[in-house]
Structures are given as structure tokens and as C-alpha cells.
SENU-60914 format. One record per residue (C-alpha): residue number from 0; x, y, z. Coordinates in Angstrom, 2 decimals, always signed. Example, Ala and Ser with C-alpha at 12.3 -4.5 7.8 and 13.67 -1.06 7.14 Angstrom:
2
+-----+---------+---------+---------+
: seq :      c1 :      c2 :      c3 :
+-----+---------+---------+---------+
:   0 :  +12.30 :   -4.50 :   +7.80 :
:   1 :  +13.67 :   -1.06 :   +7.14 :
+-----+---------+---------+---------+
REM end
This chain:
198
+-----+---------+---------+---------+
: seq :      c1 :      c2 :      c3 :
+-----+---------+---------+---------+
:   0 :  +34.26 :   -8.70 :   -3.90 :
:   1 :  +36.57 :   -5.76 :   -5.11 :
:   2 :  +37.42 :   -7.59 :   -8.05 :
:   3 :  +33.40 :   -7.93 :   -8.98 :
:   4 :  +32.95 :   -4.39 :   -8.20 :
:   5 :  +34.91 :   -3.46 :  -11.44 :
:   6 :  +32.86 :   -5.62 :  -13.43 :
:   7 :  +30.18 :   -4.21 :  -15.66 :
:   8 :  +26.66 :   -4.91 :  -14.82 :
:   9 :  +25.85 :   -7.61 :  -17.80 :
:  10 :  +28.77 :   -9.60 :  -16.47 :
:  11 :  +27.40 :   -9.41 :  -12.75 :
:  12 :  +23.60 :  -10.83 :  -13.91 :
:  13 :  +25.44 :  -12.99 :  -15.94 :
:  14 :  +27.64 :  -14.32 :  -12.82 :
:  15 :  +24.82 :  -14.17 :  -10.36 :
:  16 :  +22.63 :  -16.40 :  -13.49 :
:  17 :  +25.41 :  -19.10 :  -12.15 :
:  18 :  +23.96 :  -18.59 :   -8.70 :
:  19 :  +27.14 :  -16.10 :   -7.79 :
:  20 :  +25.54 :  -14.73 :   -4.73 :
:  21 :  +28.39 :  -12.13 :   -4.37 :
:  22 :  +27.28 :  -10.46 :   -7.92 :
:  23 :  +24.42 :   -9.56 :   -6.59 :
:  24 :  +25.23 :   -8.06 :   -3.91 :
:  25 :  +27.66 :   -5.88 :   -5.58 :
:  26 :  +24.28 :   -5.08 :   -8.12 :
:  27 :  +22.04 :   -4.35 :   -4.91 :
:  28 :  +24.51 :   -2.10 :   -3.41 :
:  29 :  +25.14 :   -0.38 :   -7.21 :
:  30 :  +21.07 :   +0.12 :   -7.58 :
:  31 :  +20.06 :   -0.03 :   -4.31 :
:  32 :  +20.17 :   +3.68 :   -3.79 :
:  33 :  +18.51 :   +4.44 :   -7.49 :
:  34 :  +15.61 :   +2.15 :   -6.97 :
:  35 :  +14.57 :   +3.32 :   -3.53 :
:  36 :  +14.50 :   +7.43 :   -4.72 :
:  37 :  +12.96 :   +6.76 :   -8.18 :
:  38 :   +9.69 :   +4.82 :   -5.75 :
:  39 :  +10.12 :   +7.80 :   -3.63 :
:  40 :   +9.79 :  +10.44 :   -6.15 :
:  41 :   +6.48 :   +8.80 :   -6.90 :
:  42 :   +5.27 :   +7.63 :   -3.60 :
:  43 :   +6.41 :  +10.25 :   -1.27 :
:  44 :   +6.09 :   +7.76 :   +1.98 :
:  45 :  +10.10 :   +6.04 :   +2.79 :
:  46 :   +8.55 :   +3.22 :   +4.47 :
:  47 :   +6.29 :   +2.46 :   +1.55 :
:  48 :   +9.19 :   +3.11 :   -0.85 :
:  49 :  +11.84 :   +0.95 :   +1.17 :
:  50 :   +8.79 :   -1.97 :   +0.60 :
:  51 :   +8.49 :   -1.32 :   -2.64 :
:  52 :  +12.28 :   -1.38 :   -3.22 :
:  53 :  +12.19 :   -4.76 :   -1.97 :
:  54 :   +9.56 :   -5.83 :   -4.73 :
:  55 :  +11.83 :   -4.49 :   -7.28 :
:  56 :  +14.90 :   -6.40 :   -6.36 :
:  57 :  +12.55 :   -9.24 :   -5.62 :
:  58 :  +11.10 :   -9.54 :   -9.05 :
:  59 :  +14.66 :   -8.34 :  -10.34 :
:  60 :  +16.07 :  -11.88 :   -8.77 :
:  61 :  +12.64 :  -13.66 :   -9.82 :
:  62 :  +13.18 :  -12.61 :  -13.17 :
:  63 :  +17.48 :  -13.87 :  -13.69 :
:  64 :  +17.41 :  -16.77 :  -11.79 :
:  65 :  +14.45 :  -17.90 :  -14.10 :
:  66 :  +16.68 :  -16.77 :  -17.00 :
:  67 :  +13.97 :  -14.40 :  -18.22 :
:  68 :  +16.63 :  -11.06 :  -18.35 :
:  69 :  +17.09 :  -10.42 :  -21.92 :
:  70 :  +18.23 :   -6.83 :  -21.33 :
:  71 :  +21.72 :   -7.32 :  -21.98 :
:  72 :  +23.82 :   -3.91 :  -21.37 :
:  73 :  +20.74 :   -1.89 :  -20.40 :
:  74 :  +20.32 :   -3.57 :  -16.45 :
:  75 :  +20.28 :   +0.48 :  -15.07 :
:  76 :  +17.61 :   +1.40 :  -17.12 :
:  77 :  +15.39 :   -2.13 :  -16.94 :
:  78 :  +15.70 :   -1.91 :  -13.12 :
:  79 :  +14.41 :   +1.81 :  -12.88 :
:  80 :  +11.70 :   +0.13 :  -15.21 :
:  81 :  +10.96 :   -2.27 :  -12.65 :
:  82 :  +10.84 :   +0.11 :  -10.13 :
:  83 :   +8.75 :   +3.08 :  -11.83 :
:  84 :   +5.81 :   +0.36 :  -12.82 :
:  85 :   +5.81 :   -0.90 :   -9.31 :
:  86 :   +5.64 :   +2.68 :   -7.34 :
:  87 :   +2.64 :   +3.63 :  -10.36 :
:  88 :   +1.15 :   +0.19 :   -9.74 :
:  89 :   +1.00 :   +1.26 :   -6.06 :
:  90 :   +0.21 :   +4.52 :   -6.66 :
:  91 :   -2.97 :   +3.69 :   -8.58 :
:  92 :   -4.14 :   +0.95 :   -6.77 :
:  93 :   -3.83 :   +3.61 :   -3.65 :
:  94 :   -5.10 :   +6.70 :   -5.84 :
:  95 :   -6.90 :   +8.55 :   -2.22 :
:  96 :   -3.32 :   +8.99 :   -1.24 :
:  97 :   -2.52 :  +11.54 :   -3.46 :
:  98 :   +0.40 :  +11.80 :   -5.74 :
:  99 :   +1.77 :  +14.80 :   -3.63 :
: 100 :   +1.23 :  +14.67 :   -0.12 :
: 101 :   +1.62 :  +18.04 :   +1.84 :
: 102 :   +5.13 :  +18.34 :   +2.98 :
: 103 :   +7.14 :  +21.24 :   +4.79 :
: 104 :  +10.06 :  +20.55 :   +2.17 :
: 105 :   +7.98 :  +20.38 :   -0.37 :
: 106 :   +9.42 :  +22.56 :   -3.32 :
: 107 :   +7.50 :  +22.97 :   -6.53 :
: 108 :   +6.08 :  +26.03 :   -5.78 :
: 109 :   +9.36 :  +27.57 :   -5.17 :
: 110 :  +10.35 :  +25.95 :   -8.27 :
: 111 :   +7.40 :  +26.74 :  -10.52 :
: 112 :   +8.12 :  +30.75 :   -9.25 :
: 113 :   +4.60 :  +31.22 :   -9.31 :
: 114 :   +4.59 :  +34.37 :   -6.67 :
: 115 :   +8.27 :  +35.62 :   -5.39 :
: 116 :   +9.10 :  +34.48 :   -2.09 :
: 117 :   +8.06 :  +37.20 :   +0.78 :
: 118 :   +8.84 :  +36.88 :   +4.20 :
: 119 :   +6.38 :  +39.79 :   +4.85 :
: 120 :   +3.55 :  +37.87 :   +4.01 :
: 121 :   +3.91 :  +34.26 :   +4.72 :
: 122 :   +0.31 :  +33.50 :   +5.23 :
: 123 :   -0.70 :  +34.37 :   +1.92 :
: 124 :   +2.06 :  +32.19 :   +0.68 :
: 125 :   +1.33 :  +29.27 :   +2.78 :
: 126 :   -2.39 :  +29.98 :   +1.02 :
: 127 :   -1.26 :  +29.82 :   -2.38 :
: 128 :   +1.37 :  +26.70 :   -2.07 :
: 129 :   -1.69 :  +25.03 :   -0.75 :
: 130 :   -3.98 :  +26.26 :   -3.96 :
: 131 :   -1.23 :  +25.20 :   -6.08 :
: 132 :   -0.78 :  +21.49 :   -4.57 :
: 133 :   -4.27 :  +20.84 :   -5.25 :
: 134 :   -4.00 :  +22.50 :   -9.15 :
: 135 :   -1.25 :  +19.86 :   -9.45 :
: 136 :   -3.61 :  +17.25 :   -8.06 :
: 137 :   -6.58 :  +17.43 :  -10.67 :
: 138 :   -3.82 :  +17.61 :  -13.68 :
: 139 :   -4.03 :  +13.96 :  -15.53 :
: 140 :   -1.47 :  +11.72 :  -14.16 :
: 141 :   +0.60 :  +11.73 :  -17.48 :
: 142 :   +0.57 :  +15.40 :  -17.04 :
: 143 :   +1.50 :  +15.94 :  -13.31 :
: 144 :   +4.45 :  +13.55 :  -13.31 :
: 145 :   +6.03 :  +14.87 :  -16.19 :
: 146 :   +5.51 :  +18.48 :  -14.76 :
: 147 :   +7.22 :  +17.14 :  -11.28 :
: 148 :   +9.87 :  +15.47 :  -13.04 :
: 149 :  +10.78 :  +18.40 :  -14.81 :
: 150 :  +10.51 :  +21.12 :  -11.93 :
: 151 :  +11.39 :  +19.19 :   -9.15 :
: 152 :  +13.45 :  +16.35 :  -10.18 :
: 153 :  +15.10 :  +18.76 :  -12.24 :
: 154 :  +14.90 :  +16.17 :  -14.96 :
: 155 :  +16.28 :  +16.48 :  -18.57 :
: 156 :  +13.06 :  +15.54 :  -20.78 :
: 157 :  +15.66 :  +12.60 :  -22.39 :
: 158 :  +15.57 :  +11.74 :  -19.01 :
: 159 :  +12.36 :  +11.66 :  -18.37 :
: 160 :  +11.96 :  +10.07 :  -21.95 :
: 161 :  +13.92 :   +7.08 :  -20.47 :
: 162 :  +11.99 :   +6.83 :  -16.72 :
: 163 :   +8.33 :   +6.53 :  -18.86 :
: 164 :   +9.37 :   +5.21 :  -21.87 :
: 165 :   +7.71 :   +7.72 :  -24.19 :
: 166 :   +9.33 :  +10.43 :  -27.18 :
: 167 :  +11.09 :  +13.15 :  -26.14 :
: 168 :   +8.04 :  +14.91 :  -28.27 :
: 169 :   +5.40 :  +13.01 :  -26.10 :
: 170 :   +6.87 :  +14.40 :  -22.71 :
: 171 :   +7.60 :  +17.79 :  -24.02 :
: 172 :   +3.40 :  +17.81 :  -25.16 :
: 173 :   +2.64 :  +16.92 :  -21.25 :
: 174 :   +4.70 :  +18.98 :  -20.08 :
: 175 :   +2.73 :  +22.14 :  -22.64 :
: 176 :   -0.48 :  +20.93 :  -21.45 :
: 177 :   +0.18 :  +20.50 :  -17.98 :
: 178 :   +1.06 :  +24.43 :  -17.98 :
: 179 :   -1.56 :  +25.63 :  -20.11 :
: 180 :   -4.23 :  +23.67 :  -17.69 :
: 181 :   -1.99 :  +24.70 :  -14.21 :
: 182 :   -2.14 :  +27.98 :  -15.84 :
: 183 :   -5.73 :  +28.02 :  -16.75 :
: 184 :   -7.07 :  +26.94 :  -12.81 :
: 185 :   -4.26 :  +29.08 :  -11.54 :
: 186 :   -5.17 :  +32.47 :  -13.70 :
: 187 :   -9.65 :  +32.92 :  -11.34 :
: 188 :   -7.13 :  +32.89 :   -8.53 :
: 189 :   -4.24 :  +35.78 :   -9.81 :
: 190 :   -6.11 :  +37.82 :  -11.67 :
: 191 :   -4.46 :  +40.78 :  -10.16 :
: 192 :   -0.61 :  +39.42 :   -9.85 :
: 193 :   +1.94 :  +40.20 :  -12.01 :
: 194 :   +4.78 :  +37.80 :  -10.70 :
: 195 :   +3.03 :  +34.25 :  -11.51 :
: 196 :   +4.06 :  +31.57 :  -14.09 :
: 197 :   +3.68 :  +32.81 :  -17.60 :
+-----+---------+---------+---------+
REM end
């Protein structure tokens, strides 16, 4: 096992393609950790994302022992692949769930600085994370994953180039529109502030 650990991933699929069992556990244990937060990102539920990482190892085993994995040297990124179309699969299939669920640690309003944080008026704060969570919800899904990939993933847009598999240009367009329309429902609501998101 500590000798397969040192091996790159191409030469584990290739070993576990000659039914090595070891190889993939030394995968699983490499990815395991990957696959389950990239689902989580999306779903926002750990039970439904520890399923879900199942089905991605699961069709990830389907698809080498059938000796469909043509992916040679790029396993890390076909894997995430696996696991980002699964999580939107389930995502859109379960839409009335929501794509953010309301959360206590839920950050992107700190992130997005929209109003500085006051501990002199936490109500009105509480009433405007709440107004932004649902601005975020009515953005088009394109929009408001790049937008929470960027701000609270804390994403590179090459990264987030990779996870969609879009341009660099593309993302960096959803990400402009997904501020000008945040912005736009967000402006009827601050028309007064001074310290929101330009």
C-alpha cells in the first residue's frame, strides 16, 4: 500500500483496470475528500452529499472496470467532473430545495461586504442577509454559482473555468452579470446606504 501511494494517479486506474483492488483504495482515499466538498458546495445537505459521493465513485468504478476511462493524466479533474454533474443533476431534479439553504455559517454576505458588520444593529443585519439570500436565489443558475464560487469558495475564475468547463471569458461574463442584476434588485432596497457593493 505505501508503495502505491507514490504512484501517480494514471498508473493507479491503470492497476485497478487489472482488478488491483488496493489502487483504488489508495484513489478513494486521494479523492475521497475532493469529491464529497465539491457535492457539498452545491448541495449544502452532508448526508445528501456523502450519497452523492458514493454515485461518483460508483460510476467512477462503473466507468474503468468497463474500460471506458480515456482520461489519461487528467483523473483529478474527470472525477470533480463526475461529481459537479451529479450534485447539478440533483440539484435540478430537486430545484424547491434551493441552491442556498439558510445557514448560521453562512458567509456570502460577509463576503460580498454589502453593509459593514455592526454589532449595534444586528436585526437589521439579520434583515438584509436574509434579502440578500433570496437576490442570490432568483439570479440564473449559471450566474449564482459562478458568483458563489468566486465569493465564497474563494475560487480563482481558472478554477472555476476547470469545475464548469467553460472560458475563463465565459465565467468572468457571469460573474459581470450576476453583479449588475444582484446590484440592480439590491439598489429599491439601499437607496439611502453608502457602504453596499459597488
Amino acid at each position: 500500500m505505501i508503495k502505491l501511494k507514490k504512484l501517480d494517479d494514471s498508473e493507479l486506474v491503470s492497476l485497478y483496470a487489472q482488478n488491483n483492488q488496493e489502487a483504488f483504495k489508495v484513489l478513494l482515499q486521494r479523492y475521497k475528500s475532493k469529491v464529497f466538498s465539491t457535492i457539498y458546495f452545491i448541495v449544502k445537505d452532508k448526508e445528501t452529499a456523502s450519497d452523492l459521493t458514493q454515485d461518483t465513485f460508483f460510476k467512477v468504478i462503473d466507468t474503468i472496470r468497463n474500460g471506458r476511462y480515456n482520461e489519461n493524466g487528467k483523473f483529478q479533474h474527470w472525477i470533480v467532473r463526475i461529481a459537479h454533474n451529479i450534485a447539478i443533476d440533483f440539484y435540478r431534479k430537486n430545484s424547491k430545495v434551493g441552491f442556498v439553504r439558510d445557514e448560521e455559517d453562512y458567509s456570502i454576505f460577509d463576503t460580498l461586504q454589502i453593509v459593514e458588520t455592526s454589532k449595534e444593529d444586528e436585526i437589521k443585519q439579520k434583515e438584509i442577509k436574509t434579502l440578500l439570500r433570496e437576490c442570490i436565489h432568483k439570479l440564473p443558475f449559471e450566474q449564482r454559482q459562478v458568483l458563489l464560487m468566486r465569493h465564497f469558495a474563494d475560487m480563482s475564475f481558472q478554477e472555476i473555468s476547470d469545475f464548469t468547463g467553460v472560458s475563463i471569458n465565459t465565467s468572468l461574463g457571469r460573474m459581470r452579470y450576476a453583479l449588475l442584476n444582484l446590484r440592480k434588485q439590491l439598489n429599491p432596497h439601499f437607496a439611502y446606504e453608502h457602504n453596499y457593493y459597488p
